[in-house]
N, C-alpha and C positions, 0 to 999 in steps of 0.2 A: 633424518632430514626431509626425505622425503612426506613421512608420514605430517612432517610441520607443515610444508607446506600447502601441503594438501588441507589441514583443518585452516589453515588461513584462509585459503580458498573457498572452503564452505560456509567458514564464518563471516567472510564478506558478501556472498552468495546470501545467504541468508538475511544477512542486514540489506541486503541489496530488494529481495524479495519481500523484506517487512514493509520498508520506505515503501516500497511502489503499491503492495496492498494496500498499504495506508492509506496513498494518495487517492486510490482506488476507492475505498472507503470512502472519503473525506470529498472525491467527484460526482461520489452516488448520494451523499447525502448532500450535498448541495444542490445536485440535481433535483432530485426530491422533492426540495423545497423551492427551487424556482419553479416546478412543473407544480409545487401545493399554491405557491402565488400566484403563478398563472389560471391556475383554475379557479382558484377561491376570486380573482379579481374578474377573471368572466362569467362567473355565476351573481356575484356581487351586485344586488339591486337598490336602488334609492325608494326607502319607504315609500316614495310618491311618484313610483313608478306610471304616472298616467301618461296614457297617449289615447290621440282622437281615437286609434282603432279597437281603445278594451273600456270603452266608457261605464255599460252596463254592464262586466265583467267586475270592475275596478270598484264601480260605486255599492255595487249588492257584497259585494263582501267589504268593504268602507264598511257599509250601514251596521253591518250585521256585528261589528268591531266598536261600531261609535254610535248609540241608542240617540245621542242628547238631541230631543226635540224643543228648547225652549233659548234663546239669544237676545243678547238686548244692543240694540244701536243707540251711542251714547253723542249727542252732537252740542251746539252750543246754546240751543234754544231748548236742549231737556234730552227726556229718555224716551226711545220706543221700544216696549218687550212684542214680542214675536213668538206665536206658537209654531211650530213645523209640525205638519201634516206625517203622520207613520204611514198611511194608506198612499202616496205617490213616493214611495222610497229611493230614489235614482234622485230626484231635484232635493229631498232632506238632508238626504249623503254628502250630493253636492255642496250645497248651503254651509254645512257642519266644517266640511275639507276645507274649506275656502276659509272659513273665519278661524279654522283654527291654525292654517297658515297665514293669517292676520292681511291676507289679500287685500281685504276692503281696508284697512287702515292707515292706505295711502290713495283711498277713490273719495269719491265725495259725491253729494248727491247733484244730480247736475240738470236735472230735469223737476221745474215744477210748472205742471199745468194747472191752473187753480180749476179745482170744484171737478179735478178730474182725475190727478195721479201725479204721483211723487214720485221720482224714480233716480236709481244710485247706482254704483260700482262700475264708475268709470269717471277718469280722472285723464290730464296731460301728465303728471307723473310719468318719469322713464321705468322707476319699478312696476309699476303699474303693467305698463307694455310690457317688460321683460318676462312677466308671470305669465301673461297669455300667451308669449312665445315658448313657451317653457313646456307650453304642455299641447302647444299645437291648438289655439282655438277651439277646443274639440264644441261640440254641441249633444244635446240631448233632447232624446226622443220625447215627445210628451206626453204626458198622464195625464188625460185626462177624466174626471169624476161626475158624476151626475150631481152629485152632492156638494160639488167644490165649486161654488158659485163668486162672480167679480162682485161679491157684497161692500159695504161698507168696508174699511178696514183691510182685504183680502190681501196677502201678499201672493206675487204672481211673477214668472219670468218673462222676461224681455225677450222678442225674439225682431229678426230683419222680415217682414212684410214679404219683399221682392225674392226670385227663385226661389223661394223658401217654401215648396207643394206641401212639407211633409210635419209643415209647422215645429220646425227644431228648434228647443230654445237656448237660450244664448244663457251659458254658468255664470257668467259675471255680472251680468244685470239685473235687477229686478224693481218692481212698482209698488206702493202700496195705493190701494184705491182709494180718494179722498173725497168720496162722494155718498154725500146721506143715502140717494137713490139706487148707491152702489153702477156701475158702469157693467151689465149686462150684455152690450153689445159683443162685448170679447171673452165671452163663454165659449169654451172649446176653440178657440183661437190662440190663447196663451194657456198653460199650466196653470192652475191655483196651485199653490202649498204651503200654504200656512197662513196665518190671520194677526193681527193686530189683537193684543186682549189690555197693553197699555200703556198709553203716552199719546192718547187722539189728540189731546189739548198740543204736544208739540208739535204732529201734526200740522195742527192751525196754524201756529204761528208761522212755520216755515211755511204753509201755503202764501202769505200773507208778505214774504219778502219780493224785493221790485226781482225783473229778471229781463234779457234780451229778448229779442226777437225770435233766438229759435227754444226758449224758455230755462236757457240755462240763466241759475241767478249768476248778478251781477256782483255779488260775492259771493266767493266759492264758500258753501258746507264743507266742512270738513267733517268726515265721522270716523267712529270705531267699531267695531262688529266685537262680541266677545260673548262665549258660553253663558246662559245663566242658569242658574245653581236652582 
């Protein structure tokens, strides 16, 4: 009788000890896996990890991931193709990131000075705003070229005048120069990179539209920015 009891005792003993390894088990690997989610979700980054403070970290390995130097702006008055500059790599990068997050195709062109420059990628769109906050306004250093002249044609970035000693220019704007004699004055003042090779005729025309006082037109451009092949 005794010895019954006694194997009772073990065998409950035992099943008493399986259940709680178990649970043991079953706590460790759960743990496991919230300490594998926890990690995996603080190591976790968004492909477009940009911020103001890794700009030329962000863009030289961009570039070196995204060659494409050639994009076309498609508006209602026609096409304009666009070469980008390889030798100012940081504003190419830029340029590439931007239209292939299709940024510009809620901006429009909003500035036209006749017989002097065109200029886009900035719009009253709330997406618009939201994208710049997104990534902190950052700005970029500028390249500039001996050889990257405000010619005809040139495209060029936008930058603020004022506080601005260090000439940083602004990712979301940019110019094309719409002047035979080309606008030379802002050599080494703005970034060139990259040039018009075609759609000068559309050009024309939008130079050619009425616009207000501070030269935004009086109907919004709307455009699209997209890779070209």
């Amino acid at each position: 009788m005794k010895f019954y009891f006694k194997l009772l005792f073990f065998i409950a003993l035992s099943s008493l000890y399986n259940c709680s390894n178990s649970e043991i088990k079953n706590d460790k690997k759960k743990t496991k896996t919230n300490i594998k989610q926890v990690v995996e979700k603080k190591v976790e980054k968004r492909w477009d990890s940009l911020n103001k403070t890794n700009v030329e970290a962000f863009f030289t390995e961009y570039g070196k991931q995204n060659k494409e130097n050639k994009v076309i702006i498609k508006t209602k008055f026609g096409n304009i193709k666009l070469r980008l500059y390889d030798d100012v790599p940081i504003h190419r990068a830029n340029f590439i990131f931007l239209t292939k997050l299709k940024y510009f195709n809620t901006t429009v062109i909003y500035r036209v000075a006749r017989n002097f420059v065109i200029q886009g990628g900035n719009s009253d769109e709330t997406y618009t705003h939201n994208q710049r906050r997104l990534y902190g306004n950052y700005l970029i250093k500028p390249e500039f070229k001996s050889n990257r002249k405000h010619k005809y044609g040139a495209l060029a970035a936008a930058r603020q005048w004022e506080k601005n000693p260090n000439k940083l220019s602004s990712p979301f704007e940019f110019y094309m120069v719409h002047n035979r004699n080309g606008a030379h004055h802002l050599n080494n003042e703005h970034t060139v990179f990259g040039e018009v090779f075609s759609g000068f005729d559309t050009l024309d025309k939008i130079s050619r539209v009425k616009v207000g006082i501070d030269e935004w037109p009086v109907e919004d451009i709307k455009m699209t920015i997209e890779i070209l092949d």
